[in-house]
C-alpha positions as CSV (number, residue, x, y, z in Angstrom):
1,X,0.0,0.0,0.0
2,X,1.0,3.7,-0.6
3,X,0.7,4.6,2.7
4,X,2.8,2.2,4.2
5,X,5.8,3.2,1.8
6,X,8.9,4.2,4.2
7,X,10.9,6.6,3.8
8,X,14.5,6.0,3.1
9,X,17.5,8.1,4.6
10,X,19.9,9.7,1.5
11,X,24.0,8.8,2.6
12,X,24.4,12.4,3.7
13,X,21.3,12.3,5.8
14,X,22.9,8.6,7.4
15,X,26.3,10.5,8.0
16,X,24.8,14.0,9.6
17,X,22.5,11.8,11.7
18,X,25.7,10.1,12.9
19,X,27.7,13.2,13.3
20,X,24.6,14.2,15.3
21,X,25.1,11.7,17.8
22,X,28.4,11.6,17.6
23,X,29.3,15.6,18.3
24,X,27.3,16.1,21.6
25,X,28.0,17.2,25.1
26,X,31.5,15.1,24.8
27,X,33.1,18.2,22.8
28,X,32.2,20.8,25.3
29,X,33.3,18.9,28.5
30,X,36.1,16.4,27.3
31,X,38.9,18.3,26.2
32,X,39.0,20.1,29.5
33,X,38.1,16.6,31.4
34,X,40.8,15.0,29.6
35,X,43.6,17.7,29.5
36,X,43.1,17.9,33.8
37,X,43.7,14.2,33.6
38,X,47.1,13.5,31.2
39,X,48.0,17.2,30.4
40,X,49.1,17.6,26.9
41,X,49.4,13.6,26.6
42,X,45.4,13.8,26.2
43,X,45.9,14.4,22.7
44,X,47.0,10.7,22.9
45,X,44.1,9.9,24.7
46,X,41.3,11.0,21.5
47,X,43.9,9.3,19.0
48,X,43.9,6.2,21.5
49,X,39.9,6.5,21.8
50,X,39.3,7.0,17.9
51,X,41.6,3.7,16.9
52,X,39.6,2.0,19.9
53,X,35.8,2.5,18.4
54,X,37.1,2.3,14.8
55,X,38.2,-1.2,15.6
56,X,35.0,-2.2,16.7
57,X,33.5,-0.1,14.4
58,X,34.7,-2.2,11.3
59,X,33.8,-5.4,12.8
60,X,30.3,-3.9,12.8
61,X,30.0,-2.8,9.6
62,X,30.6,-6.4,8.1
63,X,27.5,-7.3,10.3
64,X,25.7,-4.1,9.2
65,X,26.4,-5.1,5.6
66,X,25.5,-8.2,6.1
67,X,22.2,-7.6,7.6
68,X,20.6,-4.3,6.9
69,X,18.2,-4.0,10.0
70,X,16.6,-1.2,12.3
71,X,18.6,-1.9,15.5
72,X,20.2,-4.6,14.1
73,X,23.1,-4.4,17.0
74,X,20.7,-5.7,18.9
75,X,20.6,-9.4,17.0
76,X,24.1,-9.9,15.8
77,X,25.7,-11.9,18.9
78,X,22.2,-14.2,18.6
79,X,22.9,-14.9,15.0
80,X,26.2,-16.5,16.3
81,X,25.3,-17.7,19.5
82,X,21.6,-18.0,20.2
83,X,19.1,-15.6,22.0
84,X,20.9,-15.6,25.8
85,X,24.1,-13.9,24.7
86,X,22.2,-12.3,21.6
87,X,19.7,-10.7,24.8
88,X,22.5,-10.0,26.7
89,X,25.0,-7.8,24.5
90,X,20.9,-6.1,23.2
91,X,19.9,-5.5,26.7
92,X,23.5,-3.9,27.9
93,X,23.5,-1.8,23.9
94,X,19.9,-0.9,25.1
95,X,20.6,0.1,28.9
96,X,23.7,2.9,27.5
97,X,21.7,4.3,24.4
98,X,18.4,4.5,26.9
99,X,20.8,6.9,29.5
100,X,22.5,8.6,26.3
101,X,18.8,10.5,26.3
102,X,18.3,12.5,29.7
103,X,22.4,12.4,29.9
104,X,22.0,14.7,27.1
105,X,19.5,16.5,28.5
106,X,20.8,17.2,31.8
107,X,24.1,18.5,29.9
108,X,21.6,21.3,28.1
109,X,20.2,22.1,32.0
110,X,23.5,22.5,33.4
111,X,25.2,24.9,30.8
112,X,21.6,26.6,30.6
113,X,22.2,26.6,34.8
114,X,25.4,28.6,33.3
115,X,24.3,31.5,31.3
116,X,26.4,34.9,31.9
117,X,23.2,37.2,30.6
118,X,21.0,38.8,33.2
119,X,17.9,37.7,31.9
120,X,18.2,34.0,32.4
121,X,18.9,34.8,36.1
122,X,16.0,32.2,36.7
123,X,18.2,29.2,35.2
124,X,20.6,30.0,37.7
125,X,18.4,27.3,40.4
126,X,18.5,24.7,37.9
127,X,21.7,22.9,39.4
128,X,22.6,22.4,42.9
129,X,26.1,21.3,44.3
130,X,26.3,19.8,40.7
131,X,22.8,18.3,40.8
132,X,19.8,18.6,39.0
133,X,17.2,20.5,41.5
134,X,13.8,19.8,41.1
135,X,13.3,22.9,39.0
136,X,15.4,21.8,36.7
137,X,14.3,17.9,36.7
138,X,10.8,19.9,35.1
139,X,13.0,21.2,32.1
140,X,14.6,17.8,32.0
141,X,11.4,16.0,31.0
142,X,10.8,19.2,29.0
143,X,13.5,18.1,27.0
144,X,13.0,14.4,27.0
145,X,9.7,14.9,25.6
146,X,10.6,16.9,22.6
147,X,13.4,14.7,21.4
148,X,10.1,11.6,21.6
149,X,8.1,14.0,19.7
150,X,10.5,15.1,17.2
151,X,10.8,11.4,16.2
152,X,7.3,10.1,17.2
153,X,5.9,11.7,14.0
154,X,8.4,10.1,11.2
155,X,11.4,9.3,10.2
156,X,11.5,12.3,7.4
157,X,10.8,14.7,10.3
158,X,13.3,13.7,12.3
159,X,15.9,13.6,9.6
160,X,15.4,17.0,8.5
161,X,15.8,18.0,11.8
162,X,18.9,16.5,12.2
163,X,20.5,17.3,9.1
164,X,20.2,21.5,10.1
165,X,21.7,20.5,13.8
166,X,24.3,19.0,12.6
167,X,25.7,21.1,10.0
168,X,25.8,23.5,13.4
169,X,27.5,21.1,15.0
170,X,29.9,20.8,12.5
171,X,30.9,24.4,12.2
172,X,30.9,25.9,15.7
173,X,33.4,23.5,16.8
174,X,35.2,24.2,13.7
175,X,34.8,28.2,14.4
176,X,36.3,27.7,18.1
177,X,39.6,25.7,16.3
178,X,40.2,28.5,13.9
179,X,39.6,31.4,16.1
180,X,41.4,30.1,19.6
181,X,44.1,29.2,17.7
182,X,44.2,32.2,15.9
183,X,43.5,34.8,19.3
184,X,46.1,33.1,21.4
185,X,47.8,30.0,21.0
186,X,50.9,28.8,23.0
187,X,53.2,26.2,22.0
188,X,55.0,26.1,25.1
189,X,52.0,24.4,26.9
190,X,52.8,21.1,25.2
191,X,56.5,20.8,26.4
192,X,59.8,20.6,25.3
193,X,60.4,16.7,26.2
194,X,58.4,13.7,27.1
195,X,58.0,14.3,31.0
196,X,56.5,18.0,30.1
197,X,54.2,17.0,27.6
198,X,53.2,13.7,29.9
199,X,53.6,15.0,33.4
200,X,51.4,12.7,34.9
201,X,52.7,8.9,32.9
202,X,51.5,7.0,31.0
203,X,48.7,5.6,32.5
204,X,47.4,9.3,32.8
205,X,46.6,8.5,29.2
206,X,44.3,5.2,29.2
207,X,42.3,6.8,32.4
208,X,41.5,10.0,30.9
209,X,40.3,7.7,27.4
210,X,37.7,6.3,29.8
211,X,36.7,8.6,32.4
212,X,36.5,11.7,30.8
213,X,34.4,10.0,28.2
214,X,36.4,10.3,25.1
215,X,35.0,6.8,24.8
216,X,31.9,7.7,25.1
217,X,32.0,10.2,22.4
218,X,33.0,8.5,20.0
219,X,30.4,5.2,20.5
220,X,27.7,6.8,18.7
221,X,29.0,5.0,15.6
222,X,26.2,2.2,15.9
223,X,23.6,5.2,14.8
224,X,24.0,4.4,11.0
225,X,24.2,0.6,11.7
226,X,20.9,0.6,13.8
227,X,19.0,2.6,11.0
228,X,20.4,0.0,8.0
229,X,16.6,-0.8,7.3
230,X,15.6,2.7,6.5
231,X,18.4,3.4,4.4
232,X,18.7,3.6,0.7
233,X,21.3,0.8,-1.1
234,X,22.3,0.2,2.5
235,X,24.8,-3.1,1.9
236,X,26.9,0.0,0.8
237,X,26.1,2.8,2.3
238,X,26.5,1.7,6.1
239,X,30.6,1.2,4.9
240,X,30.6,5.2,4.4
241,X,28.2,6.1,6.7
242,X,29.9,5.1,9.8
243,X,33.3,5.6,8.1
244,X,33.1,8.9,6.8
245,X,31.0,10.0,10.5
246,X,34.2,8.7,12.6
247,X,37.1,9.9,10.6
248,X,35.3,13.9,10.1
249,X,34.6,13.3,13.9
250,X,38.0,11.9,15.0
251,X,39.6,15.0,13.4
252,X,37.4,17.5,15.1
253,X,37.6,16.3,18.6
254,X,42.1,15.8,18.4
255,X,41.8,18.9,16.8
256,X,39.3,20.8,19.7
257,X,41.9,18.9,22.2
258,X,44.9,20.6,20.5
259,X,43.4,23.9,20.4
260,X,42.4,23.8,24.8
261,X,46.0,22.9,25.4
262,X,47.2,25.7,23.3
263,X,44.8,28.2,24.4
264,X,45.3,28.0,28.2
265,X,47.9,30.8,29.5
266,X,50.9,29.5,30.7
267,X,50.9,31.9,34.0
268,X,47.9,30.2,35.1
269,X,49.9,26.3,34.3
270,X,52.7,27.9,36.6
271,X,50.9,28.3,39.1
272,X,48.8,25.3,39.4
273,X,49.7,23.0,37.0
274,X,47.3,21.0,34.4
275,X,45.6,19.0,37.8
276,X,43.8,22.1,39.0
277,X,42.6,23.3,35.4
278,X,39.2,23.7,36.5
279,X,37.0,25.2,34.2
280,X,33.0,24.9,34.2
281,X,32.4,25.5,30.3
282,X,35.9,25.2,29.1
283,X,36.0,26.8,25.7
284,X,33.6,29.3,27.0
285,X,35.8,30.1,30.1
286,X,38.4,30.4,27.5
287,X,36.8,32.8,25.4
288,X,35.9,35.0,28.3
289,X,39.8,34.9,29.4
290,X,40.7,35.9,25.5
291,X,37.7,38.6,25.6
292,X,36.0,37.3,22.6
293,X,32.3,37.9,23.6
294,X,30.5,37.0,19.9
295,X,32.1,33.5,20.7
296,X,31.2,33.2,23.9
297,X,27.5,33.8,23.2
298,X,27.6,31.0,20.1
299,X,29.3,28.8,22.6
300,X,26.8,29.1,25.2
301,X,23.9,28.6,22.7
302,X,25.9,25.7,21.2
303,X,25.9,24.0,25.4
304,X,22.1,23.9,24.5
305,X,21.9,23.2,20.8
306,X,24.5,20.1,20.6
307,X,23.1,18.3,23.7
308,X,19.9,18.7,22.5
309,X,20.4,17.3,18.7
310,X,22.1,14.4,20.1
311,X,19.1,13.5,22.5
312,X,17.0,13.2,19.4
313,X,19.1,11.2,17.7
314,X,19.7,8.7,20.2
315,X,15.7,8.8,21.0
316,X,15.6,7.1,17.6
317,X,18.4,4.3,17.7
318,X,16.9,3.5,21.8
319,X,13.4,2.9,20.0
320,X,15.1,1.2,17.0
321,X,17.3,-1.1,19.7
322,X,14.3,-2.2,21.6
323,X,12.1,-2.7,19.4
324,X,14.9,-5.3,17.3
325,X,15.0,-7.3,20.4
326,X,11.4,-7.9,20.6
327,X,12.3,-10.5,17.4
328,X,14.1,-12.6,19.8
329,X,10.5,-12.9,21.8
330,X,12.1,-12.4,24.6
331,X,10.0,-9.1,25.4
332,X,6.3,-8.0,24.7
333,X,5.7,-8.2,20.9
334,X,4.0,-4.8,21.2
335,X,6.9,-3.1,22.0
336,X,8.4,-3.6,18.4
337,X,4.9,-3.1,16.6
338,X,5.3,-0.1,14.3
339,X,2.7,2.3,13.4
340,X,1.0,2.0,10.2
341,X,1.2,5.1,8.8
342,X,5.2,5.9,9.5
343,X,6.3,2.9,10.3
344,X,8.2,3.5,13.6
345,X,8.1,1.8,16.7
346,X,5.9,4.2,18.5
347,X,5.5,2.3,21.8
348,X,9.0,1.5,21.6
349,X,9.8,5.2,22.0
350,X,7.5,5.7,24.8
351,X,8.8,2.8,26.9
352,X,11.8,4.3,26.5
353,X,11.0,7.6,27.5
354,X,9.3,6.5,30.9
355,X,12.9,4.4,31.6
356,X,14.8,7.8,30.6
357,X,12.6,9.8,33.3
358,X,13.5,7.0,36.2
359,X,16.6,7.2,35.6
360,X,16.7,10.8,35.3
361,X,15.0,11.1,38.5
362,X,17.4,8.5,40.0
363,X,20.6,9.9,39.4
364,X,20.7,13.4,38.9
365,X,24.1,14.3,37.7
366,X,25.9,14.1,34.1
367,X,29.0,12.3,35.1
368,X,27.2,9.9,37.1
369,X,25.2,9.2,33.7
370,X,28.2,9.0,31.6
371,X,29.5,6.5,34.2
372,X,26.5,3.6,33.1
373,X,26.9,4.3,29.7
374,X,30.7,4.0,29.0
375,X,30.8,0.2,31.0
376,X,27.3,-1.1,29.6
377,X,28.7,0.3,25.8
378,X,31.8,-1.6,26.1
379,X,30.3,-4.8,27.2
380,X,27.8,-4.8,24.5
381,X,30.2,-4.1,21.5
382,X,32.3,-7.0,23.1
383,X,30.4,-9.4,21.3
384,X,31.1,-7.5,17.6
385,X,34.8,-9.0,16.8
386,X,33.8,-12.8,18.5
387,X,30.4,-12.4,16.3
388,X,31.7,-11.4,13.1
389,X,34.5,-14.3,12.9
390,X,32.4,-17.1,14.1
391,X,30.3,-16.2,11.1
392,X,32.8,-16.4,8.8
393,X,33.6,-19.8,10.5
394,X,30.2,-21.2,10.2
395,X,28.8,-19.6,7.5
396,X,31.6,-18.5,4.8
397,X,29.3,-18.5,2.5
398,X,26.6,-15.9,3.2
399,X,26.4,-12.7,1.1
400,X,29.3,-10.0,2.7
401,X,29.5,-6.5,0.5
402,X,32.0,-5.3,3.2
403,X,35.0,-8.5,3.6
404,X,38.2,-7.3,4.8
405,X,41.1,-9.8,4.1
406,X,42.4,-8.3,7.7
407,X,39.6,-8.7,10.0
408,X,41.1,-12.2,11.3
409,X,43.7,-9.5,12.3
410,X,41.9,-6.7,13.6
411,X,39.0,-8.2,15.6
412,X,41.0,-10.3,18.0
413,X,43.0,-6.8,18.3
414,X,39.6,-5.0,18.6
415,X,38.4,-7.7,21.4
416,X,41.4,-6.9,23.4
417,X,41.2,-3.3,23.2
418,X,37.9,-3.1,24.0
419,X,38.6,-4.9,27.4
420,X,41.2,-2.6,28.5
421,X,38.3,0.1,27.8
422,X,36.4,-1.9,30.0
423,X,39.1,-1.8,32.9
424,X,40.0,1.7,32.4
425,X,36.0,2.5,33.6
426,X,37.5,1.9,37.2
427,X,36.4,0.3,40.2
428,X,33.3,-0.2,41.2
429,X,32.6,1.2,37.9
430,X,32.7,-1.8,36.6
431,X,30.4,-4.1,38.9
432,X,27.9,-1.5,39.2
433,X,27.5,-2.1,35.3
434,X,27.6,-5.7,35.3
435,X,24.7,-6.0,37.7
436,X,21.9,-3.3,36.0
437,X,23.0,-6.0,33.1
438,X,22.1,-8.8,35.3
439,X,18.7,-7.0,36.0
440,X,17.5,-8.1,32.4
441,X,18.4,-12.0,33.0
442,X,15.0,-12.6,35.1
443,X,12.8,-11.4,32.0
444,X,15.1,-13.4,29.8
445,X,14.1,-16.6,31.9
446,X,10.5,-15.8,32.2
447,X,9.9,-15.4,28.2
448,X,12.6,-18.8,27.8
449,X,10.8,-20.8,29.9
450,X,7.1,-20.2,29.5
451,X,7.1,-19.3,25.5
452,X,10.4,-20.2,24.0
453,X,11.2,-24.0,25.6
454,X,14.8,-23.8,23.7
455,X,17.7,-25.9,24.8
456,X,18.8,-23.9,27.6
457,X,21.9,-25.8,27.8
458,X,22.8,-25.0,24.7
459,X,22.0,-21.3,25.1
460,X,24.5,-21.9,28.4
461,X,27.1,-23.2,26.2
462,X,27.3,-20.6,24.3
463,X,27.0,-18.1,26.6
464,X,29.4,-19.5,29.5
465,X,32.7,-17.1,28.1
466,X,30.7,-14.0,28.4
467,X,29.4,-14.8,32.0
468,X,33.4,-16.1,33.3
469,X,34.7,-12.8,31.0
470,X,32.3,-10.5,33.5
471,X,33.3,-12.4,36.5
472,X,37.0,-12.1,35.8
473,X,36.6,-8.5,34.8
474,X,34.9,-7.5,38.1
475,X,37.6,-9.1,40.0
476,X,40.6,-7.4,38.0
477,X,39.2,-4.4,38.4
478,X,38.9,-4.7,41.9
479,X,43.0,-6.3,42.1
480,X,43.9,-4.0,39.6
481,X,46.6,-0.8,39.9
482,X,45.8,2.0,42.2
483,X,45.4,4.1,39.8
484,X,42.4,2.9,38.4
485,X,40.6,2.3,41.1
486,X,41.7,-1.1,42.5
487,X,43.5,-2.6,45.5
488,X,47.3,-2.4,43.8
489,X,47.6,-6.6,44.3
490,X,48.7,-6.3,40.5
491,X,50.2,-3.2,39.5
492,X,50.8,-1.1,36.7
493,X,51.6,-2.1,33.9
494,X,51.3,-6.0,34.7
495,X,47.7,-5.4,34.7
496,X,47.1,-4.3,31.2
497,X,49.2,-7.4,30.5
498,X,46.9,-9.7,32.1
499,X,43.8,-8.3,30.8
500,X,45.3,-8.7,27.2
501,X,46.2,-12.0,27.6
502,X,43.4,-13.6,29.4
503,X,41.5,-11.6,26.6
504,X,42.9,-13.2,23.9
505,X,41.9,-16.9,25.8
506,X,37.9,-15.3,25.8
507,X,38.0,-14.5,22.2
508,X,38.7,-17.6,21.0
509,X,36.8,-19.7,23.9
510,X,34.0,-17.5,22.2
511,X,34.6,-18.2,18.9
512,X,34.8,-21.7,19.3
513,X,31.5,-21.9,21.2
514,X,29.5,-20.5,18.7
515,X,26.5,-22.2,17.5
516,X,27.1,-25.1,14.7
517,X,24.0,-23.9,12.7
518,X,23.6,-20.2,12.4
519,X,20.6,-18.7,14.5
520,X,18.6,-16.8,11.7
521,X,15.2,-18.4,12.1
522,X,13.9,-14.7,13.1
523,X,14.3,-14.1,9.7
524,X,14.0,-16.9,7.5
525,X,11.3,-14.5,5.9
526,X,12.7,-11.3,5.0
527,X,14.2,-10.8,1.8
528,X,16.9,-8.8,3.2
529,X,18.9,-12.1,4.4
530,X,19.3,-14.9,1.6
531,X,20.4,-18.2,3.2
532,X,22.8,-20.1,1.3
């Protein structure tokens, strides 16, 4: 029927949706988050984050390309290893892109909490001790409600919306390179030898990857993957989508980190050193100190506008994500049901909404957000690299417009570095993450053993590496260096070695207990998957 035609994203629409996820309130608090943490060296820290994600990136686009589905991260690991690890990586994907929402939102508050102008005086009581008051948990929901609508009417909407953020997004960052650099930029700040320009080691350089969320800004990747069914010629156009997004955003964010070092005046390091670089809005604090008021005001507006574009974005992907795992019927069917006219999962959106507002209302602060969502990110793309080479084991033959001759290579490289990520989240960090995982197993069981009556010991078998992998994880993070949070029983840099190697024993332990007979009776009726 006519009205049941979908409309199909353009490649330039797929990449500014994905720079609109990807460009949000990372850029105006991680360069001066990650430049407090490793000094200079956090230049190393974007390049370190950008080669992480890309890694796991390309092991997703093979998948993508392979399967052209909305939230399709959601149903890889199944494919490879049945519906208890395929639930668990989709409920941990779900649980970080559901927080991404009223993270966002609660990032517009605070800077709004910020203004300089005397007639947003009232904004002023939106934050409290670093908290979102009550006042300002009413313009959260605000918020919230506006990214569901902005999506809740169709994709075309949305897109358009998108496409005018982004290209905001895109040059106001670029602006605040060319004109710090330009007003007052000092090479002095990055050192004349390796202990200046990495005063606080090398370690300085894997924490600030993780905690100051330059992991988390560049995960947004997975937006062009989990819209593959409402793209056009998308066995292609998820390859540039999610390549072309990461490399124009890798550049912008090294480049944003480059210009903070340079810009800060060297008096002010004198005296207290990069640790005590404190600033609330960074670039804007900068742009005050340089007296550059037309910036300052674009800045401010951009705290709002960025935040804000990337909440709608990630409103779509959360809706796309849940509904996808309804296919495994391991959840209501009703929450995947799409509406008839537009053809997106309305009630999808909502139930996401209502999670977004408790946890919004549970924890009140950006950081403490960012904290689930880096950990529950990680764990989920974890099951990308064993995923994508246990299909080429079992199933060599199935159609693959994106086959690298190096991803033998590259995903058990990818697998390892996305453990370290992992580590570098920091104790307790870690365990917190693992069990609001865990809180998804009971409605796993429920739906297994009353509807599905599967082989549950196969679903075990299959499963047992990630459960042991969590296990270990939480107690290496808790034995782990000083540093990063753990007891010191295995220091620096023995740690990282331990991680890598047990790792490496996960991968293939993973690989080798795929399923013999790929898992794609979910869609044994859709064109978009031709069984050999």
């Amino acid at each position: 029927m006519e009205g049941m035609k979908r409309h199909k994203i353009g490649l330039f629409s797929a990449i500014m949706l994905a720079l609109n996820s990807l460009i949000g309130s990372g850029w105006l608090f991680g360069s001066g988050s990650a430049a407090k943490i490793a000094g200079p060296a956090a230049i190393l820290s974007w390049i370190l984050g950008a080669v992480i994600i890309i890694a796991i990136a390309l092991t997703y686009v093979e998948l993508g390309a392979m399967f052209p589905e909305s939230g399709g991260m959601s149903r890889y690991a199944q494919y490879s290893h049945g519906s208890l690890l395929g639930f668990v990586a989709a409920w941990a994907n779900w649980i970080s892109l559901v927080t991404l929402v009223p993270m966002e939102a609660v990032a517009a508050v605070q800077y709004m909490s910020s203004w300089p102008w005397s007639w947003a005086n009232w904004t002023k009581n939106f934050i409290k001790d670093g908290n979102i008051t009550f006042a300002g948990l009413g313009v959260v929901f605000i918020f919230m409600c506006i990214f569901t609508m902005i999506n809740f009417w169709s994709v075309k909407i949305m897109t358009h919306f998108t496409n005018l953020i982004s290209i905001f997004k895109i040059l106001l960052p670029t602006l605040t390179i060319v004109v710090l650099i330009c007003s007052g930029f000092h090479a002095q700040n990055f050192g004349s030898n390796v202990h200046e320009f990495m005063p606080y080691g090398t370690r300085s350089i894997f924490e600030a990857t993780s905690v100051s969320g330059i992991i988390m800004s560049y995960d947004a990747f997975q937006t062009v993957i989990n819209m593959g069914g409402e793209l056009k010629n998308p066995r292609k156009n998820i390859v540039r989508g999610v390549l072309i997004s990461m490399i124009i955003t890798a550049a912008i964010y090294i480049m944003l980190q480059v210009t903070f070092i340079g810009a800060v005046e060297p008096s002010m390091l004198v005296k207290v050193g990069w640790h005590s670089i404190d600033f609330t809005s960074p670039f804007a604090d900068l742009a005050i100190i340089l007296g550059i008021n037309w910036l300052v005001i674009l800045l401010y507006l951009d705290a709002f506008v960025s935040p804000f574009g990337t909440g709608v974005a990630f409103v779509a992907t959360a809706s796309r994500a849940l509904a996808a795992m309804t296919h495994t019927r391991h959840l209501p069917k009703w929450l995947g049901r799409l509406n008839q006219k537009y053809l997106i999962p309305r009630y999808a959106m909502i139930a996401d909404l209502i999670l977004a507002v408790i946890l919004v209302s549970l924890f009140r602060n950006w950081n403490l957000l960012a904290t689930v969502i880096t950990a529950s990110t990680l764990i989920a793309y974890l099951t990308g690299p064993v995923t994508v080479m246990t299909l080429r084991k079992v199933k060599p033959n199935l159609d693959r417009p994106f086959k690298p001759r190096y991803m033998p290579y590259l995903a058990p490289i990818a697998f390892i570095l996305t453990s370290l990520s992992i580590y570098w989240s920091m104790w307790p960090t870690t365990i917190q993450v693992i069990l609001v995982i865990a809180l998804g197993l009971p409605i796993y069981f429920y739906y297994e053993i009353h509807y599905q009556h599967s082989n549950l010991k196969e679903q075990l078998r299959s499963c047992w590496w990630m459960i042991v992998y969590l296990i270990f994880m939480s107690i290496m993070s808790y034995v782990g260096s000083d540093g990063l949070g753990g007891q010191n029983w295995i220091k620096y840099p023995f740690d990282f070695v331990v991680i890598a190697v047990a790792s490496l024993g996960f991968y293939y332990w993973g690989i080798k207990t795929g399923l013999r007979k790929i898992d794609l009776y979910i869609e044994k009726d859709s064109k978009k998957i031709k069984l050999p």
